[in-house]
C-alpha positions as CSV (number, residue, x, y, z in Angstrom):
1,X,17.4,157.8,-110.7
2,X,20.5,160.0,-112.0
3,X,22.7,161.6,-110.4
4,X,25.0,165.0,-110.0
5,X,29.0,164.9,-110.7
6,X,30.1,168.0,-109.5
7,X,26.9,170.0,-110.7
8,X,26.4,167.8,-113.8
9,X,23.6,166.2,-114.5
10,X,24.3,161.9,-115.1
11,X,21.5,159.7,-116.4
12,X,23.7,156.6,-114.0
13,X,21.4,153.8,-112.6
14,X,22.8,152.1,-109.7
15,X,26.0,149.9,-110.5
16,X,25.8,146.7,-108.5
17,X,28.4,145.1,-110.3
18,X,30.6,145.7,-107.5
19,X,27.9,144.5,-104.6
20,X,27.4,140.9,-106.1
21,X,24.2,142.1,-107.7
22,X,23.0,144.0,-104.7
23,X,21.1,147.2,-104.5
24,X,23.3,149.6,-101.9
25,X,21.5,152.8,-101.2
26,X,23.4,156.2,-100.6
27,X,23.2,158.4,-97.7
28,X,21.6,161.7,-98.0
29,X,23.7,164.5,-99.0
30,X,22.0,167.6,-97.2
31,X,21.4,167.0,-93.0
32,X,20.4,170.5,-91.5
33,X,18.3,171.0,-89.1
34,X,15.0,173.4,-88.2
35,X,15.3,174.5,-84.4
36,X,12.3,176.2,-82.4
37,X,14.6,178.9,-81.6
38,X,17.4,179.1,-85.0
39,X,20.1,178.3,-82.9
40,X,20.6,175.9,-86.1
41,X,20.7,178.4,-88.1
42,X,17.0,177.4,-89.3
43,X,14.6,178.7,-87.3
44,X,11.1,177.6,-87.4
45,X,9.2,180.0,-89.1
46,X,5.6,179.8,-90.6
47,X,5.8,180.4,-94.4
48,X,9.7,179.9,-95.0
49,X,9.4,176.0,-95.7
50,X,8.8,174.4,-99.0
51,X,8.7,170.3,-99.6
52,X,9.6,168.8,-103.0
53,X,8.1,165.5,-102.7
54,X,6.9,162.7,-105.6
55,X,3.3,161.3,-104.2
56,X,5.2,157.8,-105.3
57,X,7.9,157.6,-102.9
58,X,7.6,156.0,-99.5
59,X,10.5,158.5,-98.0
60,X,8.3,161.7,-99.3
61,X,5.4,160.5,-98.2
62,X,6.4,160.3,-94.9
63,X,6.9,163.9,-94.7
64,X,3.3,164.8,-96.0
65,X,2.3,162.4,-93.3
66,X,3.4,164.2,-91.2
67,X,2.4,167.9,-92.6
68,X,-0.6,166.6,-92.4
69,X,-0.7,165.1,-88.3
70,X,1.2,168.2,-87.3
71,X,-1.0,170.8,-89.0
72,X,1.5,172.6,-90.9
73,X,0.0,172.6,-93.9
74,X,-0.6,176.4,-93.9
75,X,2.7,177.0,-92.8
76,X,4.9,174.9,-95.7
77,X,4.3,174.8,-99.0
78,X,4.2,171.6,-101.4
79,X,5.0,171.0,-105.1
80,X,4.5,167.5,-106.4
81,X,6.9,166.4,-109.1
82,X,5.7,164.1,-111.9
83,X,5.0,160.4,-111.3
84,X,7.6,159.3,-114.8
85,X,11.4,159.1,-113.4
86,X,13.1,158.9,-117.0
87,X,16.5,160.1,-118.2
88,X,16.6,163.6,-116.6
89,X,15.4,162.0,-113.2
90,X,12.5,163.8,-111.3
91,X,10.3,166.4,-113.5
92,X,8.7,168.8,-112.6
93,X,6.5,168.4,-116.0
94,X,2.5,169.2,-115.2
95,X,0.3,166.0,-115.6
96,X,-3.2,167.8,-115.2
97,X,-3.6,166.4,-111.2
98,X,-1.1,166.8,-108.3
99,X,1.9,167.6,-110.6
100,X,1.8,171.2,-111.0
101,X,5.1,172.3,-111.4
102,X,7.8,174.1,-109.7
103,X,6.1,177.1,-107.8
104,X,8.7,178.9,-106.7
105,X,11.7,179.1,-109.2
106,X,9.7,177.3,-112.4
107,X,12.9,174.9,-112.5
108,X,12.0,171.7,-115.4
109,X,14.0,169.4,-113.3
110,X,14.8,168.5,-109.4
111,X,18.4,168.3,-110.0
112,X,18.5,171.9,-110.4
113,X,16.9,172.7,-107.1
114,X,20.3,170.6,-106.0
115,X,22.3,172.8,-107.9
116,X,20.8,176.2,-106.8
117,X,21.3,175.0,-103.4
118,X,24.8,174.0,-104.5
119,X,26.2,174.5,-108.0
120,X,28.9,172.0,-107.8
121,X,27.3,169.2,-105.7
122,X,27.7,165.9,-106.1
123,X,24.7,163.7,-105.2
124,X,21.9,161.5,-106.1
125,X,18.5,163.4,-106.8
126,X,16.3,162.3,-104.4
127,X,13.1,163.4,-102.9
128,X,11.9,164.4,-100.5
129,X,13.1,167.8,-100.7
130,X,13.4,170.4,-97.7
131,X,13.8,174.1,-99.3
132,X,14.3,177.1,-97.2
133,X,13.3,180.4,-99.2
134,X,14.9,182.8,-97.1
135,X,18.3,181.1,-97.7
136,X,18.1,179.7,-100.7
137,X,18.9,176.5,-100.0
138,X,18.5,172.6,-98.9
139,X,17.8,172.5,-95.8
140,X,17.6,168.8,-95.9
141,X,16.7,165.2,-98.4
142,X,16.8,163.0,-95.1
143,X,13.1,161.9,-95.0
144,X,13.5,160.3,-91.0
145,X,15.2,163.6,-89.6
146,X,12.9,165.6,-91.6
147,X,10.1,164.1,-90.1
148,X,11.1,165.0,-86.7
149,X,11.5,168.3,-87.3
150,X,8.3,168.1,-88.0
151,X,7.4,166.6,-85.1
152,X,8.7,169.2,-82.5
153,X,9.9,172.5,-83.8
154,X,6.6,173.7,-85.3
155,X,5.1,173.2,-82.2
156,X,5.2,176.9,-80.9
157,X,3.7,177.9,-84.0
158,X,1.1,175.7,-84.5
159,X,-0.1,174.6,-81.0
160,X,-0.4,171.2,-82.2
161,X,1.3,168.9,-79.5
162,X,1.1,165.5,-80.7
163,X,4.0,163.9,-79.9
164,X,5.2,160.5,-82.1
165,X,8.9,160.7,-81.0
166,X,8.3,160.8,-77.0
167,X,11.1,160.9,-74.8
168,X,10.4,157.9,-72.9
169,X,9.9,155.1,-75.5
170,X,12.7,156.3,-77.8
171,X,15.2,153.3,-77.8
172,X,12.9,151.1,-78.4
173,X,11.1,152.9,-81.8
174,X,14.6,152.9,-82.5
175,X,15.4,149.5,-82.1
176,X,12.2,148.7,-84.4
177,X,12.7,151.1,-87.0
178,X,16.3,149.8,-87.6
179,X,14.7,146.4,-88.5
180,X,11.9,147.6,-90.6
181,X,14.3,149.9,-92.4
182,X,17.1,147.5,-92.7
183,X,14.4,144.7,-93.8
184,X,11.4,145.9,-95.2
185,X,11.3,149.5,-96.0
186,X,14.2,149.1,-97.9
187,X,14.4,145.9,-98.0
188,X,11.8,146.0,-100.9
189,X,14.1,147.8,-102.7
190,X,16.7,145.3,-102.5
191,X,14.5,142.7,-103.6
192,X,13.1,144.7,-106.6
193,X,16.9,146.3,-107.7
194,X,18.6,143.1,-107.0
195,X,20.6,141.8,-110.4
196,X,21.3,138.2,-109.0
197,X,19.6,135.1,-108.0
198,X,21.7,135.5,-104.7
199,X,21.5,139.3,-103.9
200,X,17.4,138.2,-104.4
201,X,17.4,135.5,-102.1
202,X,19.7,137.6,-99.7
203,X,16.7,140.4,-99.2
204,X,13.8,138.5,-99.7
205,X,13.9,136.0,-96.8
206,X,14.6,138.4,-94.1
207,X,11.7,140.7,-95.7
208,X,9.6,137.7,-95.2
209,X,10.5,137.2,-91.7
210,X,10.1,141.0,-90.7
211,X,6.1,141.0,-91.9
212,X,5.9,137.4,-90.2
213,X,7.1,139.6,-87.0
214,X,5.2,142.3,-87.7
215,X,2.3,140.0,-87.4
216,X,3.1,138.2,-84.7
217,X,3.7,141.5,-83.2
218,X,0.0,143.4,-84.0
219,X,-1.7,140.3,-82.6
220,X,-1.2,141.4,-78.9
221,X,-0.7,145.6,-79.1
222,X,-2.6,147.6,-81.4
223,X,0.8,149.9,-83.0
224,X,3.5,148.4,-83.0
225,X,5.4,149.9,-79.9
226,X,1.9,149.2,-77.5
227,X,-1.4,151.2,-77.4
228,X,0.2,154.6,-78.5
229,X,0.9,155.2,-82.3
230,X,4.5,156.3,-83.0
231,X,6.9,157.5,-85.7
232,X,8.1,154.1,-86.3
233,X,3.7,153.0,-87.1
234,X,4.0,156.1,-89.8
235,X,7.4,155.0,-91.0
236,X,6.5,151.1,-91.3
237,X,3.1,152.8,-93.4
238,X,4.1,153.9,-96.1
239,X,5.5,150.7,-97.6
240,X,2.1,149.2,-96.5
241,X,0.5,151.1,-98.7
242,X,2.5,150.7,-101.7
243,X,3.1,146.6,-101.2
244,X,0.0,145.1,-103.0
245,X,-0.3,147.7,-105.5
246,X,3.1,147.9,-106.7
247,X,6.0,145.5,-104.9
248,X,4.2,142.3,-104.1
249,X,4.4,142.2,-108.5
250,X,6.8,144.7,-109.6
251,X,9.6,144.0,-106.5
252,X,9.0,140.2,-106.3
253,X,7.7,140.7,-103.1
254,X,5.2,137.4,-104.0
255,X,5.4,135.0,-100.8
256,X,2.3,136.5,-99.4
257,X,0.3,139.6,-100.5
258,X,-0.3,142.4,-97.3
259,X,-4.1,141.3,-97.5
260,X,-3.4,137.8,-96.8
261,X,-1.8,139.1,-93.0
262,X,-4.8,139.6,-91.0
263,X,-3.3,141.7,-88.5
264,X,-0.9,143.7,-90.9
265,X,-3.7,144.6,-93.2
266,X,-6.2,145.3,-90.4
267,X,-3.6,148.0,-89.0
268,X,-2.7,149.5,-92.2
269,X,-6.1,150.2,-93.4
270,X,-6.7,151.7,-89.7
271,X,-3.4,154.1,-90.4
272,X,-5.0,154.6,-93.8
273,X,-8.3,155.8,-92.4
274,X,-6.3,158.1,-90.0
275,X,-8.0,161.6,-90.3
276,X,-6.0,163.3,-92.5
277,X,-3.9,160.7,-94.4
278,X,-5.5,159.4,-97.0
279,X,-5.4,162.4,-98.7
280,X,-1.6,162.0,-99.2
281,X,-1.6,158.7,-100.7
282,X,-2.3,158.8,-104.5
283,X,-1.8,155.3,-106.3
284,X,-2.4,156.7,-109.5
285,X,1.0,158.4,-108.9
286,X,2.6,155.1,-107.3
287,X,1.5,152.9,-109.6
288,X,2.9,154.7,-112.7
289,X,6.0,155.3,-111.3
290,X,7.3,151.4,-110.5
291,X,6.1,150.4,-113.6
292,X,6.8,153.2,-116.1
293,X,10.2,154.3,-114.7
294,X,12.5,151.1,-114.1
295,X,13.8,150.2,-117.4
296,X,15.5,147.2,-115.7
297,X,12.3,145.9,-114.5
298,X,10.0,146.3,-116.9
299,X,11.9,148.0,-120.0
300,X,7.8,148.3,-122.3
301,X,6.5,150.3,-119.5
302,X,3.4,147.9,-119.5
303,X,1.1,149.1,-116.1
304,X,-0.4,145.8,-115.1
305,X,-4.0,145.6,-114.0
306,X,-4.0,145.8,-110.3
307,X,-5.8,144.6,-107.5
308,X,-9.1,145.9,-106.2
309,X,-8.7,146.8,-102.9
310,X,-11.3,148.2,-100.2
311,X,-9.1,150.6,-97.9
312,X,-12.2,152.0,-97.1
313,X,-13.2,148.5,-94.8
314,X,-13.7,148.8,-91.2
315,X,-10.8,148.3,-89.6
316,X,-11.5,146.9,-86.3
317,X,-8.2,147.5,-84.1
318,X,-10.2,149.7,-81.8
């Protein structure tokens, strides 16, 4: 995970010599906004949209999440970079499946989809990616206001009404997404990138205690904000998905596995069976990504062998 210095590429890791060994994530650089009607300055339009997105990541896959609920799959475009985040970052290198190169400008590398947008940014090279191709530029690398723009300004276009950021039960999927991010959907993260015993011990125990809540919490509604499925169930998800194959090992994430939750992996697997989102999750791609592209974790690139796991069992929250 390098970054740019003034629109120079730098293979730099994350320095947490400063942070008493803890991982400290940065704030994405590009915040625009899609509008229904452009008074933005990005208008909704069917065809102008283009995601970058690595099938690995838990922030891009949100966004094809929500392509996918919001049927705007034939109105904005997808390339999938490859799964190996090496010295030059993201790639977009084909790998024979979803990886098929950059479509629309043949680019080798995501940074330089930073630096056509701006030559002499400075950021970290993240995905997802929001392009627009009439302006030639980022419209925005914020996967949680992405996915709301989704959610709404499409919606003239498409017809499709769902609605997973109603107006009425707002503050309180904002209240539980600020947990889950702060403990568990990065929290991971700051188990898996921490460089002390301390900075460990700091992340892991309230990661613990968000999943025991989380458990507690599906026992008596069926998503987590009651009987209506939200933004903050499709947030939560995507970390789901990824914890036995990849962070329960590779993160230290070992008090419990997701399968030993009854209630947690009973509601995952229905969010997995969800029409239209299994498609998007690939665990070829995640599971060669941890392993093969964190020198500091695991510096051989040895994939482990993995659990067998049936997402395909009934589910039984209906």
């Amino acid at each position: 995970m390098g970054l740019l210095v003034d629109g120079n590429w730098s293979d730099q890791w994350y320095d947490t010599k400063n942070s008493g060994g803890s991982f400290e994530r940065t704030e994405a650089q590009f915040r625009n906004w899609i509008t229904a009607d452009g008074s933005s300055g990005f208008k909704a339009e069917s065809g102008r949209y283009h995601l970058y997105v690595s099938l690995a990541c838990p922030w891009a896959h949100r966004t094809l999440i929500f392509r996918e609920l919001k049927g705007l799959a034939d109105h904005i475009s997808v390339d999938v970079v490859h799964p190996d985040m090496l010295d030059k970052g993201w790639t977009f290198e084909v790998d024979g499946g979803a990886a098929q190169g950059d479509s629309l400008y043949g680019c080798e590398f995501a940074h330089e989809i930073y630096t056509r947008a701006q030559p002499d940014v400075t950021t970290r090279v993240t995905v997802p990616i929001l392009w627009d191709k009439q302006t030639d530029t980022i419209v925005s690398n914020e996967s949680s206001e992405i996915i709301r723009m989704f959610n709404s300004a499409f919606d003239g276009i498409t017809g499709n009404k769902l609605d997973f950021w109603p107006e009425g039960m707002r503050a309180e999927i904002e209240a539980v997404n600020t947990r889950i991010y702060n403990t568990f959907n990065n929290g991971v993260y700051r188990c898996g990138f921490a460089t002390t015993q301390a900075a460990y011990d700091a992340a892991v125990g309230p990661l613990f205690e968000t999943m025991d809540w989380l458990e507690e919490r599906l026992s008596t509604r069926r998503y987590l904000i009651g009987d209506r499925i939200t933004e903050a169930d499709w947030r939560l998800v995507t970390t789901l998905f990824r914890f036995d194959p990849v962070y329960h090992l590779h993160f230290k994430t070992n008090r419990n596995r997701l399968v030993d939750m009854a209630n947690l992996w009973a509601y995952t697997r229905e969010l997995y069976q969800w029409p239209g989102v299994a498609q998007t999750v690939d665990f070829g791609h995640i599971v060669r990504h941890y392993h093969y592209s964190h020198d500091t974790i695991n510096p051989y690139r040895i994939i482990p062998v993995n659990p067998v796991i049936d997402w395909g069992e009934p589910h039984g929250r209906g």
